[in-house]
N, CA, C and O atoms as a GROMACS GRO file, in nm:
protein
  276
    1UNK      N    1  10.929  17.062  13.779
    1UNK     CA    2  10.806  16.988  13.755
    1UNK      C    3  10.708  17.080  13.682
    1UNK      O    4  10.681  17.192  13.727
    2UNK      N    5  10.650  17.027  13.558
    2UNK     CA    6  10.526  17.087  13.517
    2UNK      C    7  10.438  16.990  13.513
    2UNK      O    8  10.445  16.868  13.500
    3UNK      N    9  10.320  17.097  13.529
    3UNK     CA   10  10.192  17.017  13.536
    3UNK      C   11  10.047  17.100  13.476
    3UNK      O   12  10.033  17.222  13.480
    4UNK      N   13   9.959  17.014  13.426
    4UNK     CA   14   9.870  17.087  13.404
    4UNK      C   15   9.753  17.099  13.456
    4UNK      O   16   9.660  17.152  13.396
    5UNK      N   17   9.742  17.032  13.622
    5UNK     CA   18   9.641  17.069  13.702
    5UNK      C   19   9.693  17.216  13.805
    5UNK      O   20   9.801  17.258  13.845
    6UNK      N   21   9.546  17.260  13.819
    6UNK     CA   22   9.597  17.369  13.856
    6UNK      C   23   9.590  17.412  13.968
    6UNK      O   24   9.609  17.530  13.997
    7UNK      N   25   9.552  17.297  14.074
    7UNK     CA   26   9.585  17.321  14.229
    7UNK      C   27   9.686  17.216  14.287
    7UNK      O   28   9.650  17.102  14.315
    8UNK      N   29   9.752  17.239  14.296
    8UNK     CA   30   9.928  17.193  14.366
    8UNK      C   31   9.944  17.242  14.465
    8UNK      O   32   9.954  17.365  14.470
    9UNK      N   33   9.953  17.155  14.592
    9UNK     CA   34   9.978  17.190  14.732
    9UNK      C   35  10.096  17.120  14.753
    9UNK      O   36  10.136  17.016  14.701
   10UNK      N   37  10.166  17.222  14.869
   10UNK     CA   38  10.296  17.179  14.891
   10UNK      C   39  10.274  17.134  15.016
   10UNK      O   40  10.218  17.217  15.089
   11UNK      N   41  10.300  17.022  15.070
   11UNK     CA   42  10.295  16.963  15.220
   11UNK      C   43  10.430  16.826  15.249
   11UNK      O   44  10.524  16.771  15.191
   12UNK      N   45  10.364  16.827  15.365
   12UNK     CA   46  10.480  16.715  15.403
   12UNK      C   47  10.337  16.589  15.451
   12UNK      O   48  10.220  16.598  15.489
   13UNK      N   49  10.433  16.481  15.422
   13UNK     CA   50  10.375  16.375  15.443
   13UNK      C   51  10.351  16.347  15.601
   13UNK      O   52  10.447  16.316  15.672
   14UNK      N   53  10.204  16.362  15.661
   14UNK     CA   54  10.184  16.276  15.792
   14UNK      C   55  10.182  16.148  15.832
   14UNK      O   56  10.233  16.130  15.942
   15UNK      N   57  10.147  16.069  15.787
   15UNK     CA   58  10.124  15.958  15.822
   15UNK      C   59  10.087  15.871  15.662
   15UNK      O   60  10.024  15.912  15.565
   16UNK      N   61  10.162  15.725  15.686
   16UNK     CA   62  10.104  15.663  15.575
   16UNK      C   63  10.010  15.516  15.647
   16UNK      O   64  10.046  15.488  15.761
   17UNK      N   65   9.913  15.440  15.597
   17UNK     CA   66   9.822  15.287  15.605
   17UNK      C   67   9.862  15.298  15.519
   17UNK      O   68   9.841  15.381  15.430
   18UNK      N   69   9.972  15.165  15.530
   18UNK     CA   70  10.013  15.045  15.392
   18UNK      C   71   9.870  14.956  15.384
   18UNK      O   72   9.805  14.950  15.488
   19UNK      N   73   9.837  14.912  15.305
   19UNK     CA   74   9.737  14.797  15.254
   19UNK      C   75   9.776  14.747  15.185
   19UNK      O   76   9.887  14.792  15.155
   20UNK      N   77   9.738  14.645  15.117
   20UNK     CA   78   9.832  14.517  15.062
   20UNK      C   79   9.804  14.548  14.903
   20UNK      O   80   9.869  14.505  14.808
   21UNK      N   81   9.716  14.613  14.901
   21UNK     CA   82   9.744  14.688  14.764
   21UNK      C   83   9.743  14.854  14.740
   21UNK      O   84   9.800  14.916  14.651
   22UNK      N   85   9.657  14.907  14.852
   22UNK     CA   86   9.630  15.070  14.807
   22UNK      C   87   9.679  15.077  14.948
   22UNK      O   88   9.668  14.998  15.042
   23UNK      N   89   9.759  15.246  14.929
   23UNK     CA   90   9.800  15.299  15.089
   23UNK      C   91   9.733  15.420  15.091
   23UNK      O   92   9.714  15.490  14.992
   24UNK      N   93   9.689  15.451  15.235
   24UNK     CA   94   9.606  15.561  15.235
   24UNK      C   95   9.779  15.701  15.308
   24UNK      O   96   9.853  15.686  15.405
   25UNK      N   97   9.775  15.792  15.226
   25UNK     CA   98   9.872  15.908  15.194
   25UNK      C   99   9.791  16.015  15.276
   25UNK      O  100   9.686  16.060  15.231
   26UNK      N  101   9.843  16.057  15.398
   26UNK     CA  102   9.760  16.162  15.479
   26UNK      C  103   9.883  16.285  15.494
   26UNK      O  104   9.980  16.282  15.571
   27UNK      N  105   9.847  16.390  15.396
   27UNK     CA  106   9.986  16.515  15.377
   27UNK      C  107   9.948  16.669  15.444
   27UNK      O  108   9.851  16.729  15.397
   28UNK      N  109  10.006  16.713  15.524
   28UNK     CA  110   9.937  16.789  15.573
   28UNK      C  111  10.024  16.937  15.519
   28UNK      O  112  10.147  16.952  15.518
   29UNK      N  113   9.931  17.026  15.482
   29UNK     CA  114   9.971  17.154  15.422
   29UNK      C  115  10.001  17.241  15.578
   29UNK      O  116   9.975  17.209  15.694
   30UNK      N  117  10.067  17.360  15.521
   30UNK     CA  118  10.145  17.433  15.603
   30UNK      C  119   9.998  17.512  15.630
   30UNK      O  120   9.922  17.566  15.549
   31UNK      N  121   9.989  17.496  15.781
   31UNK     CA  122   9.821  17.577  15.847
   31UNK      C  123   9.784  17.450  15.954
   31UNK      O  124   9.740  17.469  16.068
   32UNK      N  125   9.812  17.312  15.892
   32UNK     CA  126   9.804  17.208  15.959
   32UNK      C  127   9.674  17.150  15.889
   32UNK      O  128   9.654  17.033  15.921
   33UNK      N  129   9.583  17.200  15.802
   33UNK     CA  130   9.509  17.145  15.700
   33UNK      C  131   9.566  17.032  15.646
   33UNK      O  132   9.684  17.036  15.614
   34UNK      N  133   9.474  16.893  15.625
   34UNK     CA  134   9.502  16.787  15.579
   34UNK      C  135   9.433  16.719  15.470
   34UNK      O  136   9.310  16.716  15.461
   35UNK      N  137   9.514  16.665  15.390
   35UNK     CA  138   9.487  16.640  15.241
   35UNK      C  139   9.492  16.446  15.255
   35UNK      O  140   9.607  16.404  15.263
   36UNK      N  141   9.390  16.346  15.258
   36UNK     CA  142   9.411  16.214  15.263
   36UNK      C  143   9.365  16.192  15.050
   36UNK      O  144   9.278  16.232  14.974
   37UNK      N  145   9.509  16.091  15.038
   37UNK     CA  146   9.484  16.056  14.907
   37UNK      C  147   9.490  15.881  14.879
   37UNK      O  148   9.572  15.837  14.960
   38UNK      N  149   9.453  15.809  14.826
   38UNK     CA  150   9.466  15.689  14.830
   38UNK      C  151   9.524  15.648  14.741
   38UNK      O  152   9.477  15.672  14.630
   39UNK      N  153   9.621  15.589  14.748
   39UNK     CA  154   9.744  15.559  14.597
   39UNK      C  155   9.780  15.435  14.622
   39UNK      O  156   9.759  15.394  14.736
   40UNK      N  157   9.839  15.351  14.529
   40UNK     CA  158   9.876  15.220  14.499
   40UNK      C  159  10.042  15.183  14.609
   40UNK      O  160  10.137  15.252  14.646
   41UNK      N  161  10.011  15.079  14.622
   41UNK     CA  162  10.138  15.045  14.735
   41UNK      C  163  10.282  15.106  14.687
   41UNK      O  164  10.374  15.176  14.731
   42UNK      N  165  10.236  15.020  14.542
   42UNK     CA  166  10.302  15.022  14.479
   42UNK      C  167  10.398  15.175  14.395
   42UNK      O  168  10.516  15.188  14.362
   43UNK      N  169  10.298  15.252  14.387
   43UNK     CA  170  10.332  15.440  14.379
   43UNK      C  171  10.412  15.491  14.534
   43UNK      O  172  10.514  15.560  14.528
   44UNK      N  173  10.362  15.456  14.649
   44UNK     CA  174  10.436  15.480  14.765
   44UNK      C  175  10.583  15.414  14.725
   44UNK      O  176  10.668  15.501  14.744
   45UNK      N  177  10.628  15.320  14.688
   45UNK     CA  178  10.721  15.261  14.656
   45UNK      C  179  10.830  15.372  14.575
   45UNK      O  180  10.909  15.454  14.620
   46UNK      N  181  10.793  15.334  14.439
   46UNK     CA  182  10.812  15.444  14.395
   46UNK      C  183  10.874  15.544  14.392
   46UNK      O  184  10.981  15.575  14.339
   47UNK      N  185  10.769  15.622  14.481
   47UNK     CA  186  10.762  15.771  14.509
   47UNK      C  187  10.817  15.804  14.630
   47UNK      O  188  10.797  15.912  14.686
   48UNK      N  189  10.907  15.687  14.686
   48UNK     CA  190  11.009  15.666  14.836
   48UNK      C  191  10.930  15.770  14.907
   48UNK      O  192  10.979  15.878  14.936
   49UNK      N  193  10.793  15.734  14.938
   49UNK     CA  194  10.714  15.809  15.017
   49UNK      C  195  10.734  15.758  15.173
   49UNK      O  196  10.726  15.643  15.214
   50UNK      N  197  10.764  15.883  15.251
   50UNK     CA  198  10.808  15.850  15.383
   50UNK      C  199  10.728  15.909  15.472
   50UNK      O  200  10.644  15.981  15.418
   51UNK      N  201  10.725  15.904  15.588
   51UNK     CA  202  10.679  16.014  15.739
   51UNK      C  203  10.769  16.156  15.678
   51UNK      O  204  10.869  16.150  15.606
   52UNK      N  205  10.723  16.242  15.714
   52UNK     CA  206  10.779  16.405  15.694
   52UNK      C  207  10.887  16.435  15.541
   52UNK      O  208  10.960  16.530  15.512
   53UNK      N  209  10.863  16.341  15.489
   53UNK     CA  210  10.867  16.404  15.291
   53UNK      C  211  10.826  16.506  15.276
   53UNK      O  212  10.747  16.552  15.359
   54UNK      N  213  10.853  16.556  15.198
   54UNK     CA  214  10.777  16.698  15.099
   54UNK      C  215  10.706  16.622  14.970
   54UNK      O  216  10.753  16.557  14.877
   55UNK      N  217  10.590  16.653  15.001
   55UNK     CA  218  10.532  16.638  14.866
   55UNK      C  219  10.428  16.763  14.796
   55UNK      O  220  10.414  16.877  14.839
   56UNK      N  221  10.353  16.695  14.664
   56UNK     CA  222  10.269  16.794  14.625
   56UNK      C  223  10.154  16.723  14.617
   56UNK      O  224  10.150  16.616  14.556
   57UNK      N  225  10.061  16.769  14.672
   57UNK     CA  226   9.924  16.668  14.662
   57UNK      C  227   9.836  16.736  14.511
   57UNK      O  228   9.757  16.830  14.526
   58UNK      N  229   9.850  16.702  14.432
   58UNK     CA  230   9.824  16.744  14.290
   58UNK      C  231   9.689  16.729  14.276
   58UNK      O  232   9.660  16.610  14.287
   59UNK      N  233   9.570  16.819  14.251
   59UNK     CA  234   9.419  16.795  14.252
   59UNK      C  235   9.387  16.818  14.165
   59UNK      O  236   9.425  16.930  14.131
   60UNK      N  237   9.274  16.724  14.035
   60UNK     CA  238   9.253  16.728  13.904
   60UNK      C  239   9.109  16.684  13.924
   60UNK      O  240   9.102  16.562  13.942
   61UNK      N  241   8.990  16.748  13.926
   61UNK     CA  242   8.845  16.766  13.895
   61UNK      C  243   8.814  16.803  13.802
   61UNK      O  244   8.845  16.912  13.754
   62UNK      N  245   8.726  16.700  13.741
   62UNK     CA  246   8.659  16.761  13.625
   62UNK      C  247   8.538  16.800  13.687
   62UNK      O  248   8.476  16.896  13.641
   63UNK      N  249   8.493  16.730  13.799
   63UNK     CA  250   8.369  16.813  13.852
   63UNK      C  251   8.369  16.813  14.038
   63UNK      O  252   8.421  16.739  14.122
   64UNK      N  253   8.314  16.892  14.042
   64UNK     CA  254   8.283  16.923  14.205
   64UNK      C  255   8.184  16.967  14.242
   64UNK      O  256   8.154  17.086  14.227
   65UNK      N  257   8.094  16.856  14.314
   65UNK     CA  258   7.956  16.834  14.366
   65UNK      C  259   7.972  16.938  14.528
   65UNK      O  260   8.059  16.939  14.616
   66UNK      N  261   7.871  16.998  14.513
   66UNK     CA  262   7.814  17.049  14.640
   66UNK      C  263   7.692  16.997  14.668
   66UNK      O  264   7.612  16.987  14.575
   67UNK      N  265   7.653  16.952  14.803
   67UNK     CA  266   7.535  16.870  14.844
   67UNK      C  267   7.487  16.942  14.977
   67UNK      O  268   7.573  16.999  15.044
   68UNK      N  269   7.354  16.943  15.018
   68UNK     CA  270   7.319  16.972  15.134
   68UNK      C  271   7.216  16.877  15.213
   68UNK      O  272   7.211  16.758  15.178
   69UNK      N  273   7.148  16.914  15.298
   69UNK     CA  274   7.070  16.822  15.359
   69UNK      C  275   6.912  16.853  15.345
   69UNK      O  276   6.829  16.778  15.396
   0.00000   0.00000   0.00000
């Protein structure tokens, strides 16, 4: 696999919410840190996304807000 974002985490899939159109993808990296992504039912399909898969949770920002109170 190449790619040209440049943070790629390797985890296994925790838990998936099917929704009738978007499923919420909860992958947890090795530390037990957790990554929730929201993807199309239809990409879970796909991407024979299961309970304890290996995946890469692929992160592409063009920007990143810091906020305080």
């Amino acid at each position: 696999m190449k790619i040209s974002a440049r943070n790629v985490l390797k985890g296994k899939v925790k838990t998936i919410v099917a929704g009738a159109v978007n499923s919420e993808v909860v992958v947890e990296l090795p530390g037990g840190a957790v990554i929730t992504s929201i993807i199309t039912k239809a990409s879970v399909d796909s991407l024979q996304l299961a309970e304890g898969k290996e995946v890469y949770a692929v992160i592409k920002a063009s920007n990143v807000m810091i906020a305080v109170d």
